[in-house]
C-alpha positions as CSV (number, residue, x, y, z in Angstrom):
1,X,-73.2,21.5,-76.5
2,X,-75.1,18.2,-76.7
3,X,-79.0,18.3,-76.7
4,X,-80.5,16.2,-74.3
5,X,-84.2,14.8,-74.4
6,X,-86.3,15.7,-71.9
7,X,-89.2,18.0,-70.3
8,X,-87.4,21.4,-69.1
9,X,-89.8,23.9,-67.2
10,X,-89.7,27.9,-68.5
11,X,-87.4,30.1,-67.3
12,X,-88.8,31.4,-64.0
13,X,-91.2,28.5,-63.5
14,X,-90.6,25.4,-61.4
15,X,-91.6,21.9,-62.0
16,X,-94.1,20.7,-59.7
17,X,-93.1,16.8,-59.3
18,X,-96.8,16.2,-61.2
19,X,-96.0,16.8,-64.7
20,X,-96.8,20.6,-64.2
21,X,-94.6,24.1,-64.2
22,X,-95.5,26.5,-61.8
23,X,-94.7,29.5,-60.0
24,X,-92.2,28.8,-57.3
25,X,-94.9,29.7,-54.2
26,X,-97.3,27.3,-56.0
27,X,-94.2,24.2,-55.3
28,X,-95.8,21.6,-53.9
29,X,-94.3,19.6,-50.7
30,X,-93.6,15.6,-50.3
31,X,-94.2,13.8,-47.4
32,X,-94.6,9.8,-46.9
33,X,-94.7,9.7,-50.7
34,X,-97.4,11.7,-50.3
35,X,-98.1,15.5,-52.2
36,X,-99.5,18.4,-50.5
37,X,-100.3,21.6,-51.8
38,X,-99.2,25.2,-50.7
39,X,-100.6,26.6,-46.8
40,X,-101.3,22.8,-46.8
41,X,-100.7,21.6,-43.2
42,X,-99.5,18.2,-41.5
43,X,-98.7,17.3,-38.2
44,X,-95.3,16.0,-37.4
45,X,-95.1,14.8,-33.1
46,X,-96.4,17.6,-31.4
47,X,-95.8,20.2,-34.4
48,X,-97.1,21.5,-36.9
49,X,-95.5,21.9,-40.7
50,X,-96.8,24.4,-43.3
51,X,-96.2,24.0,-47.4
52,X,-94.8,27.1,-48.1
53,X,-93.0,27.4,-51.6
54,X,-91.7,24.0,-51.7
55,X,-90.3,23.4,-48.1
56,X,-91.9,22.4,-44.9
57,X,-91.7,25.9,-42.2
58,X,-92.6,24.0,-39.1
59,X,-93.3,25.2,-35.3
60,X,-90.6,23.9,-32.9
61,X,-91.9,23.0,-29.8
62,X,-90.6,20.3,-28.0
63,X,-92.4,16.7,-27.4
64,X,-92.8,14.2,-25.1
65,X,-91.2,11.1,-25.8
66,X,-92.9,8.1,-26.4
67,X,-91.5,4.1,-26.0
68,X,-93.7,1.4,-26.8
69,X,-93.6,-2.0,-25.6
70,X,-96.3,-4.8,-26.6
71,X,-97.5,-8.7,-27.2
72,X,-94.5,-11.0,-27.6
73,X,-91.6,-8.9,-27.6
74,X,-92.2,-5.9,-29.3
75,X,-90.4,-2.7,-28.6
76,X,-90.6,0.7,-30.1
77,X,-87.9,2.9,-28.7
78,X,-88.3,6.7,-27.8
79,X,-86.4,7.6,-31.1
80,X,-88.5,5.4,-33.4
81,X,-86.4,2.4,-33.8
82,X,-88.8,-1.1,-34.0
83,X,-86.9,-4.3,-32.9
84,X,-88.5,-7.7,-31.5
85,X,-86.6,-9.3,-27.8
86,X,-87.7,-12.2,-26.5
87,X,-86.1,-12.6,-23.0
88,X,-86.9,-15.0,-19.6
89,X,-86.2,-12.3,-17.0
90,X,-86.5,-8.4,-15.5
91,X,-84.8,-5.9,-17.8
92,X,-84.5,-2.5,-17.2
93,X,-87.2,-0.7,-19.4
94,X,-85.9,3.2,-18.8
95,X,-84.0,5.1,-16.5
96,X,-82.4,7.8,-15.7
97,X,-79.3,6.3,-13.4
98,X,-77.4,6.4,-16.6
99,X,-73.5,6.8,-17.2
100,X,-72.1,9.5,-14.8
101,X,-75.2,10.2,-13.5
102,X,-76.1,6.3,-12.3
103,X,-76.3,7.2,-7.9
104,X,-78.4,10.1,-9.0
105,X,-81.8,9.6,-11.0
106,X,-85.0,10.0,-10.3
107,X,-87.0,6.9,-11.6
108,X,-86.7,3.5,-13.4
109,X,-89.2,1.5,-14.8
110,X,-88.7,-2.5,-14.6
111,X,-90.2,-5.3,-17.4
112,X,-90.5,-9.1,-15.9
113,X,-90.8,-11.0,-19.5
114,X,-92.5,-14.3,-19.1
115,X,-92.8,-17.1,-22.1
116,X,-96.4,-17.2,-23.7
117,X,-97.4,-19.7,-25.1
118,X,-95.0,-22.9,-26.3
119,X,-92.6,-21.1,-28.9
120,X,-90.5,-19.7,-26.9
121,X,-91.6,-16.1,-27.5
122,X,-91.6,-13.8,-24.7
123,X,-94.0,-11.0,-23.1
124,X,-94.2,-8.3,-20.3
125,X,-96.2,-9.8,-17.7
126,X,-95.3,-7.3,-14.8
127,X,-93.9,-3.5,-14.9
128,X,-92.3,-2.2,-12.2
129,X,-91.7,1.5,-11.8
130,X,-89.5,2.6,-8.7
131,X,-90.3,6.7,-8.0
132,X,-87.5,8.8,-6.2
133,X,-84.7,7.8,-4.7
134,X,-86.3,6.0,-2.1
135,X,-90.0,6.7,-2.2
136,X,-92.1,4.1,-3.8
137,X,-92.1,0.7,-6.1
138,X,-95.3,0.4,-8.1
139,X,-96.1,-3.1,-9.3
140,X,-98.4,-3.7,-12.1
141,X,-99.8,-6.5,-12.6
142,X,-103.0,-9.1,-13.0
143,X,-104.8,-6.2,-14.3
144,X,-104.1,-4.2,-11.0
145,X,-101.6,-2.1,-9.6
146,X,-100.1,-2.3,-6.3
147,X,-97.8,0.2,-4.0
148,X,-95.1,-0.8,-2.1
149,X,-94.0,1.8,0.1
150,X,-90.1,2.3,0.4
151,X,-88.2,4.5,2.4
152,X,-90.3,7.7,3.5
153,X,-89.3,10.4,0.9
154,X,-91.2,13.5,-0.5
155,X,-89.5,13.9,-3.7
156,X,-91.5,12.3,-6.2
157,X,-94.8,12.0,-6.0
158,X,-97.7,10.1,-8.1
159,X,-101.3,10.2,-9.6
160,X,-103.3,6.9,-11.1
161,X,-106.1,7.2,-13.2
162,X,-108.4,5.1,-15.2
163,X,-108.9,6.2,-19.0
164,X,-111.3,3.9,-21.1
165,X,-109.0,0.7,-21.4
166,X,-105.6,2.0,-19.7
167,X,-104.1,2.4,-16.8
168,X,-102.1,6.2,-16.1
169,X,-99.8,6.8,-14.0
170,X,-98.6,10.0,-14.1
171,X,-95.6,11.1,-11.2
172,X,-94.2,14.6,-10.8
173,X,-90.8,13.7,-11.9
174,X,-92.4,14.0,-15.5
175,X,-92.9,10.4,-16.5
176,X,-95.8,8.8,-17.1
177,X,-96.8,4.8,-17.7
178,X,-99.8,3.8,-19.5
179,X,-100.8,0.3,-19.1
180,X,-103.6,-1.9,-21.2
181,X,-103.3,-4.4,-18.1
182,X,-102.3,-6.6,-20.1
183,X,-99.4,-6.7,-22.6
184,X,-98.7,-3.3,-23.7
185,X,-96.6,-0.6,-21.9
186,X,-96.4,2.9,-23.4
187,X,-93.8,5.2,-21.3
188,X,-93.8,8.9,-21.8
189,X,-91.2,11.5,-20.8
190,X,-91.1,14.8,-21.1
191,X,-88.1,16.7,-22.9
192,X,-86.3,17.6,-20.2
193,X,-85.1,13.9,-20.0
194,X,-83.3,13.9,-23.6
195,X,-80.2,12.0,-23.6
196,X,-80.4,11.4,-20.0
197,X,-82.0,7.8,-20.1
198,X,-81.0,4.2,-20.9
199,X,-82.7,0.8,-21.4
200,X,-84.7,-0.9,-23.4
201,X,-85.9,2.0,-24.6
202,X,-83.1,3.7,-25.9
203,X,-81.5,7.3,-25.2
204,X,-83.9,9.5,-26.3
205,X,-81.6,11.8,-28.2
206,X,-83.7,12.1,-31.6
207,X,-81.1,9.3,-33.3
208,X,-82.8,6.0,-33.6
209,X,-79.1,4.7,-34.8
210,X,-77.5,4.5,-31.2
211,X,-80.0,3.1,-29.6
212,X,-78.6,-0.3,-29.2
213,X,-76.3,1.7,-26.6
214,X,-75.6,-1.4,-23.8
215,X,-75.6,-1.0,-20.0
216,X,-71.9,-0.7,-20.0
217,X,-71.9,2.5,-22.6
218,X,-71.3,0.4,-25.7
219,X,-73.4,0.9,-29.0
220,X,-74.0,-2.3,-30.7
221,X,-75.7,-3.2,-34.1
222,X,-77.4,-6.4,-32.4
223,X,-80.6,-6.9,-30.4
224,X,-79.8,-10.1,-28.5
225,X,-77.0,-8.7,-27.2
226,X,-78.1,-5.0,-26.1
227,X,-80.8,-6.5,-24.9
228,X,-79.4,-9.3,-22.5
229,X,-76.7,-6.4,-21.2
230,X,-79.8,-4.4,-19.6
231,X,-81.1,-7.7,-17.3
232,X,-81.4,-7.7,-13.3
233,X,-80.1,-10.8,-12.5
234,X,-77.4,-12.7,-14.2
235,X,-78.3,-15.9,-13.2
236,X,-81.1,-15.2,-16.3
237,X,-79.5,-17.1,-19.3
238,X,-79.0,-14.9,-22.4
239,X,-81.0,-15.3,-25.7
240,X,-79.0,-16.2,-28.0
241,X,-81.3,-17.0,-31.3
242,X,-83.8,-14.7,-32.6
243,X,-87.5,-17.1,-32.5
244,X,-89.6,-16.9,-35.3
245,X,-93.1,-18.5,-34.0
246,X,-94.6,-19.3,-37.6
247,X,-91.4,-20.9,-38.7
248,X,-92.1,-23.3,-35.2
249,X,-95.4,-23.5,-35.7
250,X,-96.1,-23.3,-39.2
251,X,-100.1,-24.6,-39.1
252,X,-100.8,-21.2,-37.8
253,X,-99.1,-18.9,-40.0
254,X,-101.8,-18.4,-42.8
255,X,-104.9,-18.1,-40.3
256,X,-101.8,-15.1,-39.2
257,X,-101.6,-13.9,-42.2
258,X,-105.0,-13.5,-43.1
259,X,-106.1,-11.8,-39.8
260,X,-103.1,-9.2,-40.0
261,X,-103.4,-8.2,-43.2
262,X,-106.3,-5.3,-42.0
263,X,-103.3,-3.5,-40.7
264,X,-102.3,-3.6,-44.8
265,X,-106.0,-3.1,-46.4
266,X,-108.0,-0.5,-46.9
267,X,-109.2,0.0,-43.5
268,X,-105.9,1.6,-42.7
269,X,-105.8,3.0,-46.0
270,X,-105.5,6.7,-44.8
271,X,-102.5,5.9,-42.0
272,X,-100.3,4.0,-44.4
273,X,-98.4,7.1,-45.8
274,X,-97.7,8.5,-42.4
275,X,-97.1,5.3,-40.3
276,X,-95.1,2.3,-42.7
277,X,-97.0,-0.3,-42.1
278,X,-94.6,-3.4,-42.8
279,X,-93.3,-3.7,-39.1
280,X,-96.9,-3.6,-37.5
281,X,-98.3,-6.6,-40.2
282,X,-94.5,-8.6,-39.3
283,X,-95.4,-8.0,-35.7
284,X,-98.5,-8.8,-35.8
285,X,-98.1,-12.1,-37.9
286,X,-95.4,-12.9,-35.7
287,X,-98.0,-12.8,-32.3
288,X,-101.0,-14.6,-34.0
289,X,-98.6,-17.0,-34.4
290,X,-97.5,-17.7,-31.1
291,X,-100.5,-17.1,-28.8
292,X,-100.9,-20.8,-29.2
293,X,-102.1,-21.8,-25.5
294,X,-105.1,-19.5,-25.6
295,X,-105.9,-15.8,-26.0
296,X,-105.0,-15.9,-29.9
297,X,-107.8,-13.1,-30.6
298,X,-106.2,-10.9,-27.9
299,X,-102.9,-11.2,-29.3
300,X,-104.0,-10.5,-32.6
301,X,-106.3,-7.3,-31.2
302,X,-102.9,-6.0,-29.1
303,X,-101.1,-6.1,-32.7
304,X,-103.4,-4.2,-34.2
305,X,-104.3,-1.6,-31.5
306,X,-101.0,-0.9,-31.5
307,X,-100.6,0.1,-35.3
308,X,-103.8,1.4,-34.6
309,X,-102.2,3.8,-31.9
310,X,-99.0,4.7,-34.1
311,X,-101.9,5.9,-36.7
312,X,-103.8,8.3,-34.0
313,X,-100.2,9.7,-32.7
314,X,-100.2,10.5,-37.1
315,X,-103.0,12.3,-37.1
316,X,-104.9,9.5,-39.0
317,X,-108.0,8.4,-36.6
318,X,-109.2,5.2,-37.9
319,X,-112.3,3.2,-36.6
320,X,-111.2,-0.5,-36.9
321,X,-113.2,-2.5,-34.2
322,X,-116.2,-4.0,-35.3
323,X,-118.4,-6.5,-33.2
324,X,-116.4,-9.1,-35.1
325,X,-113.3,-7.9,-35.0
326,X,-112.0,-7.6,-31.3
């Protein structure tokens, strides 16, 4: 046999990924890149993972979904997946009137996407979120919420509350809406609606790769178009070109690029192996640039609060307002 150059580990030891050989219940785990030691414990959604001899042993409870949408476009679907869409109309956020099952849901929830500021570049000005069959369309919007009562109907019924910047509302059916009054929209569903929703938001099925699943059942591989497929009215034109705001206004993109770049420093230092940064700083960059009529700061704050927001969902608090930063 050929010899071979090289570090080999004793018979009956293990190499630890460190340089080391040890016992195999002293293996370390990896996580993010990261190295964590044995009975070392993470949390992964709503469960929790233990180091034990190499391998994660984790609980398996079941979590609520989570969809994210926020400043010009942004949309982070229930199974992870980050894309930008910057539509002129209503599109169907989530639902539940999906595929055989479309005479006989229980909610849908309703974006009307406005153009802010002069690139072109889209965001939500006003949710809608229709409860029951027949019972009520909530409109939020202005900083307010208003209810417009439909048919009388005791299905599905709804709370509101105020918690520090947000608006909740919370409804019986298991979905909840939580609104900054202003641009950004986080949706929350409990498990029991797994595979059972379309929009905007995906299917919630744990596979971020069928997402792009269109209103008539199709998957696609391209934003523009499984994003026009879920509009209200068809007399909306379709997007057919992807806008890049620094590339239009290109005066603005290094003032961008210097603001963002907390979401990359050492501020967020302790998040950055849980949540990848890269799409937040993009998103971000991409905003700054075109809040140009106006409310610049607030569109840079929204970028950042919502990395910010990925990073406490991580278990990774971070403190990053300060009086001069929003």
């Amino acid at each position: 046999a050929e010899c071979v150059s090289g570090c080999v580990c004793p018979e009956g030891l293990f190499d630890d990924g460190r340089g080391g050989c040890v016992e195999q219940k002293d293996c370390p785990c990896i996580h993010n890149n990261m190295w964590y030691s044995p009975g070392q414990k993470i949390t992964v959604g709503c469960n929790t993972c233990t180091c034990q001899k190499g391998f994660w042993s984790c609980t398996k409870d079941v979590c609520y979904g989570t969809c994210t949408i926020y400043g010009s476009g942004h949309y982070i679907t229930f199974d992870g997946k980050f894309y930008d869409f910057d539509g002129n109309c209503e599109y169907v956020v989530t639902q539940d009137f999906c595929g055989d099952n479309s005479s006989g849901g229980s909610f849908s929830i309703i974006t009307e996407n406005v153009p802010c500021g002069t690139t072109g570049v889209t965001c939500s000005k006003a949710i809608k979120m229709f409860l029951g069959v027949s019972n009520y369309k909530l409109k939020l919007e202005d900083k307010d919420y208003k209810e417009i009562p439909r048919d009388t109907g005791d299905d599905v019924h709804y709370w509101n509350r105020t918690v520090g910047l947000y608006l909740v509302i919370e409804a019986s059916n298991g979905v909840m809406l939580i609104w900054d009054k202003k641009t950004t929209v986080f949706i929350k569903l409990t498990p029991d609606y797994k595979g059972k929703v379309c929009g905007l938001c995906g299917n919630f099925d744990d596979k971020s790769n069928n997402d792009f699943t269109t209103r008539s059942g199709l998957q696609d591989t391209s934003a523009l178009i499984f994003g026009n497929s879920w509009k209200q009215s068809s007399l909306c034109p379709d997007v057919t070109q992807e806008i890049k705001p620094c590339d239009v206004k290109p005066h603005r993109k290094s003032w961008a690029e210097k603001e963002c770049s907390i979401i990359r420093s050492e501020v967020f230092e302790i998040c950055h192996s849980k949540v990848y940064p890269i799409p937040f700083y993009e998103a971000c960059v991409h905003d700054a640039c075109s809040c140009d009529s106006g409310g610049d700061c607030e569109c840079f704050c929204s970028a950042v609060a919502a990395y910010a927001q990925e990073c406490t969902k991580a278990q990774a608090c971070v403190f990053w307002r300060t009086p001069d930063i929003c």
